[in-house]
N, C-alpha and C positions, 0 to 999 in steps of 0.2 A: 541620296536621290532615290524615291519611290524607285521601286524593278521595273513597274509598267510604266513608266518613261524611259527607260535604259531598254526597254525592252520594244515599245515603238521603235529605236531609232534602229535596232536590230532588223524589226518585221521589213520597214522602211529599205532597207539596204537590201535583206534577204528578197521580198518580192516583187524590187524594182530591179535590181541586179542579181541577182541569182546568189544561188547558195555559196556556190566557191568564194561570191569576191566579199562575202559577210564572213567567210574563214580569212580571209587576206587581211580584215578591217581588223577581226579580231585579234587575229597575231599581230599586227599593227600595236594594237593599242596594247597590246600584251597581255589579255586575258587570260585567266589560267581555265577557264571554262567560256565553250562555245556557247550556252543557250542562257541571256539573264530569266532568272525566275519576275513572275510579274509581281511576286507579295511577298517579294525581301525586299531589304533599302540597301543600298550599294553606295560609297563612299561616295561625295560629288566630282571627287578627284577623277574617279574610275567615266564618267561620263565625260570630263573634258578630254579625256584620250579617246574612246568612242570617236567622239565628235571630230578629233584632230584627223584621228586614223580614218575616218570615212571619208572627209574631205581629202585627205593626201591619195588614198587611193581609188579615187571616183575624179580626183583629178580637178576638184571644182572647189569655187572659192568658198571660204565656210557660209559665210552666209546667204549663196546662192542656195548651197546643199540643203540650210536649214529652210527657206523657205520652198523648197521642195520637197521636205519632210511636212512641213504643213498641207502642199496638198495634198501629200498622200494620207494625211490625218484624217484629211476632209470629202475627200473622194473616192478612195482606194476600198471594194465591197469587205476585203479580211477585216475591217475595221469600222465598219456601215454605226456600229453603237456611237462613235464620236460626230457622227452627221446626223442623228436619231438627237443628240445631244442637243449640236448645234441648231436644226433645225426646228426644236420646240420652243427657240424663242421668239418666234414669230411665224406671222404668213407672211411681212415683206423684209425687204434688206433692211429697213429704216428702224421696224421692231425688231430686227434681228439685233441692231449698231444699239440700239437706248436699251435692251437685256444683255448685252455683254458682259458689265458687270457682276450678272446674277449666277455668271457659268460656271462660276470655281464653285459658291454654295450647294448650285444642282446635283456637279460632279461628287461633292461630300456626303452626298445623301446616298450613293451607291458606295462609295469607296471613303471611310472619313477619317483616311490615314494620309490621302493622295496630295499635298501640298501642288495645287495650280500658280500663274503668273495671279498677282494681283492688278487689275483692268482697274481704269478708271474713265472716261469718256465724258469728252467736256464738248457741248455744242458749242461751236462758231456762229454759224448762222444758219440760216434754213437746208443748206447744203454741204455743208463743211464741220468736220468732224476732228479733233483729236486724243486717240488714243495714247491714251497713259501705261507703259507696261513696267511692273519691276517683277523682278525674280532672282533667284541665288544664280542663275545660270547666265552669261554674257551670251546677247547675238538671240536673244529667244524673240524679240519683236519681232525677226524675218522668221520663227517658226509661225506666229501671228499672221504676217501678210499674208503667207502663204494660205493660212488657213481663210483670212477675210479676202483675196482673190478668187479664191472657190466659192467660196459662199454667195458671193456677187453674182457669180458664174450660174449658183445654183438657183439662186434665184429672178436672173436674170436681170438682175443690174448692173450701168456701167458703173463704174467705178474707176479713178484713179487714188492707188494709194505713192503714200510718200513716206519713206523711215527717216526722219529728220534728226537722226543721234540719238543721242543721253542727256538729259537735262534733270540737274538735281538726281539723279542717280536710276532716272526711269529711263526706259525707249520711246520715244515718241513718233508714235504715225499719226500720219494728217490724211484725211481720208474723205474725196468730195464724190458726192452722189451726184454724178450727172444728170441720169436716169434712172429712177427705179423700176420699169417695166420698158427698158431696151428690149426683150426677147425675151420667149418663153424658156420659165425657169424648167430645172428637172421635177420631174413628178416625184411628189410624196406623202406620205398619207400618216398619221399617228400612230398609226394601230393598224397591223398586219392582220387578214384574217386569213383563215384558212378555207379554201374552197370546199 
């Protein structure tokens, strides 16, 4: 597993729970070192302990904890480049849902060692969406949710999502756009300038 995904879930723990309980998670999972580098690869082994050891001691079920590692992917400012990311695939939720696809190719244009979920996005009908996720890692669709519940949020769509299992070996969420312009989305802009 890339470092900068072992190393997300570290940030993840560290600046939503504080530093002590990312030392508790780690001696959990038995690290032999507290800080993952973000540009070494780390066994996938070493990540499902992570993942056990944070949910055991955060006390929350794993795939709750995972889809609140998505939002802190998607909202959290130590991390503002994965919303820089996400949000250059579009101005609405609905561009955002038909580029999905294109996010793991984006992300390899910065980093083109970084192995992403492979997304695949089949429309239903004018409102209704299902997301296709496969990846080496189990339970990474509710990293997904979490990250497409922000996003909603951020752009000010309703949304209901639904994780509907594993089918043929993928996650599947089902995903209906109630509203695309429920409420005003967060402000953002492509390009920072400097005053």
């Amino acid at each position: 597993m890339h470092g900068l995904i072992n190393r997300s879930l570290q940030c993840f723990v560290r600046d939503t729970y504080g530093a002590e309980t990312w030392r508790k998670v780690a001696d959990c999972a038995q690290l032999v070192f507290e800080d993952f580098e973000p540009v070494l690869t780390y066994d996938d082994e070493i990540t499902d302990h992570v993942i056990a050891a944070a949910s055991a001691i955060l006390n929350k079920p794993r795939q709750h904890m995972l889809e609140d590692v998505g939002t802190y992917l998607a909202s959290n400012p130590s991390v503002e480049a994965v919303r820089r990311l996400l949000r250059f695939s579009g101005t609405t939720f609905y561009e955002f849902l038909i580029a999905l696809e294109d996010i793991k190719d984006r992300a390899r244009l910065a980093l083109p060692d970084l192995e992403l979920p492979t997304l695949e996005l089949y429309q239903e009908d004018a409102t209704t969406f299902m997301l296709s996720v496969r990846w080496v890692q189990s339970d990474i669709g509710h990293v997904v949710m979490g990250i497409l519940r922000t996003m909603a949020d951020d752009y000010g769509a309703l949304v209901i999502l639904e994780h509907e299992g594993l089918q043929d070996g993928a996650e599947q969420i089902r995903i209906s756009l109630l509203d695309s312009e429920f409420s005003e989305g967060r402000d953002f802009r492509l390009a920072e300038f400097a005053a």
